[in-house]
Each structure stands twice: as C-alpha cells, then as structure tokens.
C-alpha positions as CSV (number, residue, x, y, z in Angstrom):
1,X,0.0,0.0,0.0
2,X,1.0,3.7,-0.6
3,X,0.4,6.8,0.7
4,X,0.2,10.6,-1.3
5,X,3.3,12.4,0.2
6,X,0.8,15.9,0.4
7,X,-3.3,16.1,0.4
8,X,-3.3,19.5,-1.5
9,X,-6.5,19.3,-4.2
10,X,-4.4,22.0,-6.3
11,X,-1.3,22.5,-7.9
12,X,-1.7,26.7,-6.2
13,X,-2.5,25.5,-2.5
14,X,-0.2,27.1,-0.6
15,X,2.1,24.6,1.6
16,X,4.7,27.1,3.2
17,X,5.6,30.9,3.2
18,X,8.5,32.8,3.9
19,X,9.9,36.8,4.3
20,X,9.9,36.6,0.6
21,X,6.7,35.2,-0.5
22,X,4.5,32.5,-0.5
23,X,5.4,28.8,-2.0
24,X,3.1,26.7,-3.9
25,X,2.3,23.1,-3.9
26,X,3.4,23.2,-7.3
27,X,7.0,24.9,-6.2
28,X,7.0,22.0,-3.9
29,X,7.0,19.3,-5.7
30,X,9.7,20.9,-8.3
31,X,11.9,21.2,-5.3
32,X,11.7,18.1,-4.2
33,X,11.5,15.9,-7.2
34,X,14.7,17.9,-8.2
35,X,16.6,17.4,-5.3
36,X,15.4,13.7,-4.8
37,X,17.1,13.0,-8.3
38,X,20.5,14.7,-6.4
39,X,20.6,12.5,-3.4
40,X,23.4,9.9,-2.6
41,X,22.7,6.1,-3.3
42,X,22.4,5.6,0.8
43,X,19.7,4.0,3.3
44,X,20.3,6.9,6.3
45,X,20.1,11.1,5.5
46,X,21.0,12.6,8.9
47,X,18.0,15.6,8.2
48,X,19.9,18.7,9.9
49,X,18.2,21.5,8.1
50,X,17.0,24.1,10.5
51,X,14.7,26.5,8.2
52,X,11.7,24.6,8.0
53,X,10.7,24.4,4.4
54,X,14.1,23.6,3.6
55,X,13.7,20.5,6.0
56,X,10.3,19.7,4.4
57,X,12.0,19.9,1.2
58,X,14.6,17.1,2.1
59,X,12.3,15.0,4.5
60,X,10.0,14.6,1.3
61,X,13.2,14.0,-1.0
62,X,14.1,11.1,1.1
63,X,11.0,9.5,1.3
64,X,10.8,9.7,-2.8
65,X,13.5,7.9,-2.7
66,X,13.0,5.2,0.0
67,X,15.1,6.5,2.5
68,X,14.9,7.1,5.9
69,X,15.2,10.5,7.9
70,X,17.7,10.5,10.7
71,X,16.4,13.1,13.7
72,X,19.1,13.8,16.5
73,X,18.0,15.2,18.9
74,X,20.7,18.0,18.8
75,X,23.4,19.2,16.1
76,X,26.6,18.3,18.8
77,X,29.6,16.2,16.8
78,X,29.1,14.0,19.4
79,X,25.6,13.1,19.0
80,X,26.1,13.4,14.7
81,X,29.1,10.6,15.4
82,X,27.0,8.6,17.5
83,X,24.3,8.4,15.2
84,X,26.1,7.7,12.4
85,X,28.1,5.0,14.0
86,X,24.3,3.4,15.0
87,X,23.3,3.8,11.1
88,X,25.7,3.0,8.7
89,X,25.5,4.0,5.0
90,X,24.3,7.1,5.8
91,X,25.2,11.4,4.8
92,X,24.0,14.8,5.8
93,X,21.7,17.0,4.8
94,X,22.9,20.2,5.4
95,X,22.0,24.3,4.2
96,X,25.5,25.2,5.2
97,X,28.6,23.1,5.6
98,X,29.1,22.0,9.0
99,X,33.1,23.0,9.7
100,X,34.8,20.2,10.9
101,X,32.4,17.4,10.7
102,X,33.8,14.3,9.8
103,X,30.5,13.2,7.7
104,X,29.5,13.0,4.3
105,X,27.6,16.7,3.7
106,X,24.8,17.1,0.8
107,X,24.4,20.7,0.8
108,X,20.7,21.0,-0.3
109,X,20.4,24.6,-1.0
110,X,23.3,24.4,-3.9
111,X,21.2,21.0,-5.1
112,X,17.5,23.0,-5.4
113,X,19.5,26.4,-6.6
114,X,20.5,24.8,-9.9
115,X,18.3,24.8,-13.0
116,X,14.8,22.5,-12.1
117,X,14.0,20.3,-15.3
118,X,10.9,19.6,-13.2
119,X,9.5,23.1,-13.8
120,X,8.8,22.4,-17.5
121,X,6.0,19.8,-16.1
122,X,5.1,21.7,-13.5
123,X,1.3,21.4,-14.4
124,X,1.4,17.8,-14.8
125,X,3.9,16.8,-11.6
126,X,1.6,13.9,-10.1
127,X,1.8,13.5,-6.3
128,X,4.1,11.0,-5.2
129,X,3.1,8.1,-3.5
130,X,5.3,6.7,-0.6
131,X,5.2,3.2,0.7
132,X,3.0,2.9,4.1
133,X,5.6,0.9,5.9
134,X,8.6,2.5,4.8
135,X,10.5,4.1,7.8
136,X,10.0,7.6,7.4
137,X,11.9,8.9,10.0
138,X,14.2,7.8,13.1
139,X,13.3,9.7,16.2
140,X,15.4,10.1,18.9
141,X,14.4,11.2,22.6
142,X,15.5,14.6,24.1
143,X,17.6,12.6,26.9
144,X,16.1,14.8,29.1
145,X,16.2,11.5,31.6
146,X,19.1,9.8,30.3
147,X,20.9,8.7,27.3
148,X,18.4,9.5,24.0
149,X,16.5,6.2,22.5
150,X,15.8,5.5,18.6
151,X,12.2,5.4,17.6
152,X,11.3,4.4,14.5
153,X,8.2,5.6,12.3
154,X,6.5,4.4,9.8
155,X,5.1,6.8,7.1
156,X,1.6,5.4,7.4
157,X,1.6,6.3,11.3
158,X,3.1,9.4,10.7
159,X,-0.1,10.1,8.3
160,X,-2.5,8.8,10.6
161,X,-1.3,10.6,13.9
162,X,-1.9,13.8,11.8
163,X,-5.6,12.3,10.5
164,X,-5.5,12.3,14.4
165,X,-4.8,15.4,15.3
166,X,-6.7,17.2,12.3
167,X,-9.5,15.8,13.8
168,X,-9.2,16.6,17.7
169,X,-8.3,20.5,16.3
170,X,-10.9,20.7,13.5
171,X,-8.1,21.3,11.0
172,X,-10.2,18.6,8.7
173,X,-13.0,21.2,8.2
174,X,-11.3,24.7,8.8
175,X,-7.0,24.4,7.9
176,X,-4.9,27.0,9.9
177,X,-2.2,28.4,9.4
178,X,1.5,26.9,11.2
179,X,4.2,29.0,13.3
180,X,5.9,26.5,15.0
181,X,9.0,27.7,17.1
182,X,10.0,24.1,18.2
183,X,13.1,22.6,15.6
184,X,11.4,19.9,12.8
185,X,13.6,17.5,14.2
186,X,11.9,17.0,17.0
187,X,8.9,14.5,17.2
188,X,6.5,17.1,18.6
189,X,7.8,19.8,15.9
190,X,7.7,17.0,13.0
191,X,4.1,16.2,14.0
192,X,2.7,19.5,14.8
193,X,4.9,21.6,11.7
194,X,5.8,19.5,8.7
195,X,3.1,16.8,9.1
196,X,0.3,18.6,9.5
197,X,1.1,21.1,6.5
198,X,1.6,17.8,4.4
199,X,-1.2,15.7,5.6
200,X,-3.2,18.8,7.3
201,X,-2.6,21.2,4.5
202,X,-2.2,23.6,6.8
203,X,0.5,25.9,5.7
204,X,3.8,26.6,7.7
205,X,5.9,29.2,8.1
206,X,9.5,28.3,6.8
207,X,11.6,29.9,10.0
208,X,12.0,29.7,13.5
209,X,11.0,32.3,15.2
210,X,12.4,32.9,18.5
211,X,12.2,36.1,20.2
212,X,8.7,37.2,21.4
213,X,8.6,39.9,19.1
214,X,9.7,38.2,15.7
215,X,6.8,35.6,16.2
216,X,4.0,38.0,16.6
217,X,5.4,39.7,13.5
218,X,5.4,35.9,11.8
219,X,2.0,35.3,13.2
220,X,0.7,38.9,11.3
221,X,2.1,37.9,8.3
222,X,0.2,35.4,7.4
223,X,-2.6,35.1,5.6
224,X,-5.5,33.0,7.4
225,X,-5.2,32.8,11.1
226,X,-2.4,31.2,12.8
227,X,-2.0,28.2,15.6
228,X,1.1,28.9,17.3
229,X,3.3,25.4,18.1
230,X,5.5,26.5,21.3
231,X,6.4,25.7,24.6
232,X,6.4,27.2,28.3
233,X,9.4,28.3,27.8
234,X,8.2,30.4,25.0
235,X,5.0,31.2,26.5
236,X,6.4,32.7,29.4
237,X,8.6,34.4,27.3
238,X,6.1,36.0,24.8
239,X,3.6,36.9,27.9
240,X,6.3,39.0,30.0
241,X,7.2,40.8,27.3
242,X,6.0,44.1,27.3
243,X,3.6,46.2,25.0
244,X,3.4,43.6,22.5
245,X,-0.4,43.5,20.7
246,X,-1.4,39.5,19.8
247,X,-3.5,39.4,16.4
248,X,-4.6,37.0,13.8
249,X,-4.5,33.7,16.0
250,X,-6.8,31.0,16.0
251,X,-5.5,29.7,19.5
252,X,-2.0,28.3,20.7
253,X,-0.8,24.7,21.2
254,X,1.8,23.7,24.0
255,X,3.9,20.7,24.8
256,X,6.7,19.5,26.1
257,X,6.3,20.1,29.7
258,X,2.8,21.2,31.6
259,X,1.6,24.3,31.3
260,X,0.4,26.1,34.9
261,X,-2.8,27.3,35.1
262,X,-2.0,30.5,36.1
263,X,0.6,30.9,33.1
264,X,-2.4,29.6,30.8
265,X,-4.4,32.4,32.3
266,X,-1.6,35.0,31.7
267,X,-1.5,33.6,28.0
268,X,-5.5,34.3,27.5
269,X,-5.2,37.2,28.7
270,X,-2.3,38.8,27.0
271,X,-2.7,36.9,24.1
272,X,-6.7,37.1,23.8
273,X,-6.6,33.4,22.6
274,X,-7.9,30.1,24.1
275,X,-4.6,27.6,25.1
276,X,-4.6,23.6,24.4
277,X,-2.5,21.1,25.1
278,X,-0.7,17.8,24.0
279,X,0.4,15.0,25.6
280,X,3.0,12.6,23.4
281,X,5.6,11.0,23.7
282,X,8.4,10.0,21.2
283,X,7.4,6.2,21.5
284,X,3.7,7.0,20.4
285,X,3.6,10.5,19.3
286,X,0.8,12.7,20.6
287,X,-2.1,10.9,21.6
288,X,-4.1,14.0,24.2
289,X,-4.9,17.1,24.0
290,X,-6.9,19.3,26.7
291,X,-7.8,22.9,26.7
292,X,-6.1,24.0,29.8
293,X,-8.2,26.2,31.6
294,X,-11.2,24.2,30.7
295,X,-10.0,20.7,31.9
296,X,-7.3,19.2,33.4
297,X,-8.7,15.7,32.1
298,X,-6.3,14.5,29.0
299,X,-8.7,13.0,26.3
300,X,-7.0,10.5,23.8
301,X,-7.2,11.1,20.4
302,X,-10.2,9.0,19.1
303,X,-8.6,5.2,18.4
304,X,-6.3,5.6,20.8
305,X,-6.7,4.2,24.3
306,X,-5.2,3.5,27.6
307,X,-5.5,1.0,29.8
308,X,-3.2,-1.1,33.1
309,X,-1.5,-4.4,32.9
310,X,0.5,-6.1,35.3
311,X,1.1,-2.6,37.6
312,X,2.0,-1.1,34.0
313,X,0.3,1.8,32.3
314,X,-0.1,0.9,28.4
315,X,-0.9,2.9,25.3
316,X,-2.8,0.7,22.3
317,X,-2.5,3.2,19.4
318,X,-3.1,0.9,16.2
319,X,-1.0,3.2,14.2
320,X,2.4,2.8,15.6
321,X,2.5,-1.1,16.2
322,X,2.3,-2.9,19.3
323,X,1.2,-1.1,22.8
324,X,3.9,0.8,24.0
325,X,4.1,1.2,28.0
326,X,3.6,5.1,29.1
327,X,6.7,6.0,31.4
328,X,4.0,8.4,32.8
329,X,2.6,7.9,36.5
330,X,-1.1,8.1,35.8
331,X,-4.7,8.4,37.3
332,X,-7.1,6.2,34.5
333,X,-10.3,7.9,34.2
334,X,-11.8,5.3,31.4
335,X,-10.1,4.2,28.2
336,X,-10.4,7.7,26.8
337,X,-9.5,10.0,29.8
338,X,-6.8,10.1,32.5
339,X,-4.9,12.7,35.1
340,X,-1.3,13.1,34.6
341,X,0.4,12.6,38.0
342,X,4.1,12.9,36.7
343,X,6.9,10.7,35.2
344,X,8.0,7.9,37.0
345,X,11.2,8.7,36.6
346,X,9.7,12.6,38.3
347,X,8.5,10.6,40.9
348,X,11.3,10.3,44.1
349,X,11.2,9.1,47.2
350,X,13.0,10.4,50.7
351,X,12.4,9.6,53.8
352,X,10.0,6.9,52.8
353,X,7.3,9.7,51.1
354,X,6.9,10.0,47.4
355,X,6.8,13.2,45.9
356,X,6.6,14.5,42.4
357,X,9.6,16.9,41.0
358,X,7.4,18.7,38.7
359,X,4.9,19.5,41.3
360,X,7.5,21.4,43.4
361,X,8.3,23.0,40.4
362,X,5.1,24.1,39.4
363,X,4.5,25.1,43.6
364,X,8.3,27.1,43.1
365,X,7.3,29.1,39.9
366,X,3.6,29.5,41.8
367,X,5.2,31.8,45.0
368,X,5.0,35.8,43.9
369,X,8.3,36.5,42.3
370,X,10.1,33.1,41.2
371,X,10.1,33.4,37.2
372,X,11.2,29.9,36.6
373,X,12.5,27.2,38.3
374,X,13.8,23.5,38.6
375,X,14.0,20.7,41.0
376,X,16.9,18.4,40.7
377,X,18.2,15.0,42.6
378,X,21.3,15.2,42.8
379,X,23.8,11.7,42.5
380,X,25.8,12.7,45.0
381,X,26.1,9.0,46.8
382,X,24.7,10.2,50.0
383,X,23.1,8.1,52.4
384,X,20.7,10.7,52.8
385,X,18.8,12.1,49.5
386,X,18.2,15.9,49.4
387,X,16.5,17.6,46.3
388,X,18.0,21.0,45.2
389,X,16.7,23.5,42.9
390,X,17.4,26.3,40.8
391,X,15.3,29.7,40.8
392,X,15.0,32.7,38.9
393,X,14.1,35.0,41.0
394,X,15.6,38.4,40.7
395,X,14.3,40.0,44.1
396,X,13.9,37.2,46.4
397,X,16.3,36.1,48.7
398,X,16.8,31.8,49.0
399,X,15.4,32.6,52.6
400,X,12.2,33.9,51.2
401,X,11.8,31.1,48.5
402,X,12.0,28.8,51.0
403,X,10.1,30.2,53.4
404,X,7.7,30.4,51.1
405,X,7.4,26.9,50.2
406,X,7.0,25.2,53.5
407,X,3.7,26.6,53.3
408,X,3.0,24.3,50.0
409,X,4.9,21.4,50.5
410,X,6.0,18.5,53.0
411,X,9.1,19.5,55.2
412,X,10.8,16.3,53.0
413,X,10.5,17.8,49.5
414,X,11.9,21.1,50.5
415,X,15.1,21.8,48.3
416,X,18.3,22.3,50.4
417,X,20.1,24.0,48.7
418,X,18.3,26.3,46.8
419,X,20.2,28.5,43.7
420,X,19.5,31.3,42.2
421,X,20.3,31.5,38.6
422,X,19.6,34.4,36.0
423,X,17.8,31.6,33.4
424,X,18.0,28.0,33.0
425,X,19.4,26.1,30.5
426,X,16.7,24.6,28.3
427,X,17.7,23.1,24.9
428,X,15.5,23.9,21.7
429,X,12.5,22.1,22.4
430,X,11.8,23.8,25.7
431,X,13.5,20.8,28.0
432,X,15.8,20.8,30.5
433,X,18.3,17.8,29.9
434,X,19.7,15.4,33.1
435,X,23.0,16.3,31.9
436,X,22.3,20.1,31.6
437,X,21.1,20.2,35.3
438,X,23.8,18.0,36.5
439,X,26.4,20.6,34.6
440,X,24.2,23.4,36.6
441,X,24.5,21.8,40.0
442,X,27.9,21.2,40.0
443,X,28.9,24.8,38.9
444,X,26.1,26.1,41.5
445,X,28.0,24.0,44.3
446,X,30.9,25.2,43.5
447,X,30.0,28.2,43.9
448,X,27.1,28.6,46.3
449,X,26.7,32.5,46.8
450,X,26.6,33.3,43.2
451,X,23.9,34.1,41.1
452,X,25.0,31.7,38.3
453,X,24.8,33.0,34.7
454,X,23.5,29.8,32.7
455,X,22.4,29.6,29.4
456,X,19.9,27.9,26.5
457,X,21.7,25.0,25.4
458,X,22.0,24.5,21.5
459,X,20.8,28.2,20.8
C-alpha cells in the first residue's frame, strides 16, 4: 500500500511561506523531485536542516527515494558521530557546511539552486506516493532523563497521527495556518509543523521564530489565522514581554512540559486566545490534548486508548505497532481519559514519602516573584537524598523562597540547597536535559553565593 506524500486538491495551494513570498504546492514538488534525483545512493540522511521548508523539502526527497530520515536530537559532533556510528550508510543534509564534521555533507540549497528540469512539467507533476511501511523517519528522545532512544516511524503512522490530530483540532474542516517555534527535528515539531502542513494542509511558516517579538510579527504575516506550536518556555517568554499586541491567531498549542494554570491564564489574557494542550511522547507520538483552563482531564485522540496491565500503564494506538508502556505515572479515568500525575522517573522518594519533581516545580514558579525554576536529585552518593533547585528569581532572597514553600509542601520535599540563577538552560524544544542540570549543580555547588549565569543549550 502507498500513501500521497501531500493532500493539496491543487497545484496553487499554498504549503509554506516565507519573508519573501509564498510557495506553492506546485513549487514544492519541483523542489523536491529535483533534489530527490541529487541524493546519494544511501539508506540513512541525517535531516539537519533548521529552516523549516528547507527541512520539508529534504524530509519529502528522502522519502521519494525510499530513504529514511535520521532526527538527532541535537546538532553536537558528538551526538552526529554517535548516530552515524548506530546507522551506517548514511550522509548529511545540510543548508550550510558544518566546519569540521567528519561526515559526508549534501548541501541541499546548492542542489534546489540549480536549473529545475521539473519546472517544464510543473502542471502535470503527479503527487508522489510513498510506501506505508517505509520508515520515514528515526526519532530520537531529548535525553532529558538519560541517554536519547531511537524510535522508529512508519510513514503510514506518521499520516494517521496527523488524521488524528486534524481531527481533535478541527483542521479537517477549517485548515490553519502553522508558526511553530519548536526545531522539525523533533517529534512534537515533526508532527505538529511538517506533518500537518503535508497531511493537514495547513501551511507553515518556513523559520523559526524565537524572540517574542519576531513571532508575533510571523503570526501577522500570514494570511489565514495562525495556531502557534511552542512551549512554556516560550510562552512565558512572549507573555512578559512588554507592549506587545497578539493578532490573527486561532488559538496556541503547547507541549513538552505542563503548562500552569495560572501561566495559561496570563497567555489568554495577554494573548486574547484560548490555550490547548498535548500530551506525546516520542514512543507513540501525541495521543491528548486538553484545553487547559477548561480541563485538566487529557482525552485520547479518538482510536487511541489507555489501559493497566501487570502494575504497567499501556498505550494501544493501532498506528504505531504494538502497545507501548507510558513512562508516565497516571490516574485512569476510562479508556479515553486520564490525570497526569508525573513521570516515573519525576516521581522520588526520601524519607519513605513519594513526591513528584514537577509538582514542586510548578509550587516554586507559583510563589510571587520566582520566574522559573527547577527541581533536581542530585547523584551525589549520599546516604541521605536531598532535592536541590534552581530559581529565577531576581528580588527574592533563597530565605524567602523557602520560606515560602513550606507553606506548599511537605518538610521532605523542600530543596536544600536552593540557587538562584539568572535563566536555566533549556535546549531547543523547551527541556531541560539530566545532563544540563547535572552541569548546573555542580557549577552552583561550587560556587554557592553566586547568582550563576546559565544559558539555552544549543541556541
């Protein structure tokens, strides 16, 4: 069986636009039959474009060919060499050459810069079909509890999760524009960006946007309203920035981490739009969605259902394969609906009481002043376990934070010590890694009475 690589009825839909101008469906398909006939003979393309059409452009390309997308999780060496030692007979897609990479490099913007033969037929370019099972991509896991894991995925459950999704957001009936500030490489970006322009038609702005400012400016450029793809990080970001005037969105989707209520509140009213959520996770893809101010119930996206085993919490999604477990602690409302708890690996236990790491986050960034903040466990082979955390908090004293937090939480789960940081250092998709917090805590402990400058990792 095959599948159409794009839904577009026309050869003038519009799949993507840019500071330039808008691209066609038929402009599309020129650029990636052209560059499809320029790929290396190879079964791996390590996809590292970062401007989003350009990443659309190869992901397609690949799949023309019967190739498979390789998606780190971050552009390091060390992760490329890793990788690549995991999936032989593989090369790079790149926009520009990577300096001292030790890979093979396929520049794709000198490939779709040269003369298109494809033009000529442009009115006749058929739609190509791509084999359901083929592997469309290689997803790896942020490693924001560990070392990252491959996930593979199919084209045909890449197509149906967005058949999902179009459904649970009404794209089916009413298609929305796409500014997405979360990298394509990342399953939530991949899903929410490139598939549902493909399979949604919904169509997707070709950058990035990162600064509060240039993605209102994106969001007003387009020509239907928007849904914005971000994150908490950028959320918070975009909400505490001042005199900034929201237009021309349809409402805003957030993952990657939960979204307080009272942020979600902050968001409606600054950005007079309604705020939903999804729940995913590399393994499955997304699978829930709630509108956060509405409900804190997660409802499964119709097909998908969830259900205990054996003390295990599983996922049946008939589109990705065989029921994956959910590394999620869970309340099970029916096979439709549940409560998120935390992770298990969120959950800890000290002094024979379990507690949940994001809650005494999400009770941190709740006390008057704290801007954002992290709880951490440190390994330091201690008989006795002691959380720490890291606040931003520009005019509150450790004592205060503290102080503050007995009144939320059990004497057990309150950090000692607590650092104060001017921002944490999430990575592109809005996370914050094991091995970026362990990096923070040891330059924190080293030295205590600092307020210690960290930074975004991979920005």
């Amino acid at each position: 069986m095959k599948l159409s690589l794009i839904q577009h009825q026309n050869n003038n839909a519009l799949v993507a636009w840019t500071e330039q101008g808008e691209i066609t469906c038929t402009t599309f398909l020129n650029d990636v039959m052209q560059l499809a006939q320029q790929l290396p003979d190879k079964k791996y393309a390590i996809n590292l474009c970062e401007n989003r059409y350009l990443f659309m452009v190869a992901f397609a390309a690949v799949l023309v060919r019967g190739q498979t997308n390789l998606l780190p999780q971050n552009q390091l060496t060390e992760t490329l060499y890793a990788v690549a030692e995991d999936y032989a007979d593989n090369y790079c897609i790149t926009e520009t050459a990577i300096a001292g990479l030790r890979l093979q490099q396929f520049n794709l913007k000198a490939a779709i810069e040269q003369e298109n033969p494809f033009k000529a037929s442009q009115d006749t370019l058929a739609v190509p079909q791509i084999a359901a099972e083929l592997v469309a991509a290689i997803v790896f896991t942020s490693g924001s509890t560990g070392k990252p894991q491959a996930n593979s995925k199919t084209w045909k459950a890449l197509v149906q999760g967005a058949k999902m999704a179009a459904e649970r957001f009404g794209f089916d009936n009413n298609p929305v524009a796409i500014v997405s500030t979360v990298p394509p490489q990342h399953m939530y970006g991949l899903e929410t960006s490139i598939l549902y322009s493909l399979q949604n038609t919904c169509p997707v702005y070709a950058g990035r946007p990162f600064y509060p400012d240039d993605i209102r400016r994106v969001v007003e450029s387009a020509g239907q309203p928007v849904v914005l793809i971000t994150t908490p990080v950028h959320l918070r970001a975009c909400v505490t920035s001042k005199n900034l005037q929201w237009n021309n969105l349809a409402f805003v989707i957030s993952a990657t981490a939960p979204l307080r209520k009272e942020m979600a509140q902050q968001v409606q009213s600054e950005m007079q739009v309604s705020i939903k959520e999804i729940f995913g996770c590399t393994e499955a893809g997304s699978m829930a969605s709630r509108e956060t101010l509405k409900d804190q119930t997660w409802h499964l996206y119709n097909g998908i259902e969830i259900y205990k085993e054996n003390n295990k919490i599983y996922i049946h999604a008939p589109h990705v394969g065989e029921d994956c477990i959910l590394n999620d602690v869970v309340e099970i409302i029916d096979r439709q609906h549940f409560k998120l708890i935390g992770r298990d690996d969120d959950m800890v236990n000290i002094a024979g009481k379990r507690g949940s790491l994001s809650d005494i986050k999400l009770k941190l960034e709740a006390i008057d002043g704290v801007d954002d903040a992290a709880v951490f466990l440190p390994d330091d082979n201690n008989e006795i376990a002691r959380l720490a955390a890291f606040v931003v908090a520009e005019n509150l004293t450790t004592k205060q934070i503290i102080s503050e937090l007995a009144n939320k939480v059990d004497s057990v789960f309150i950090p000692r010590p607590v650092y104060k940081v001017q921002r944490l250092p999430y990575n592109k998709t809005g996370k914050l890694t094991q091995q970026a917090l362990t990096e923070l805590y040891c330059k924190c402990k080293n030295r205590p009475n600092e307020t210690i400058k960290a930074g975004y990792k991979g920005t």
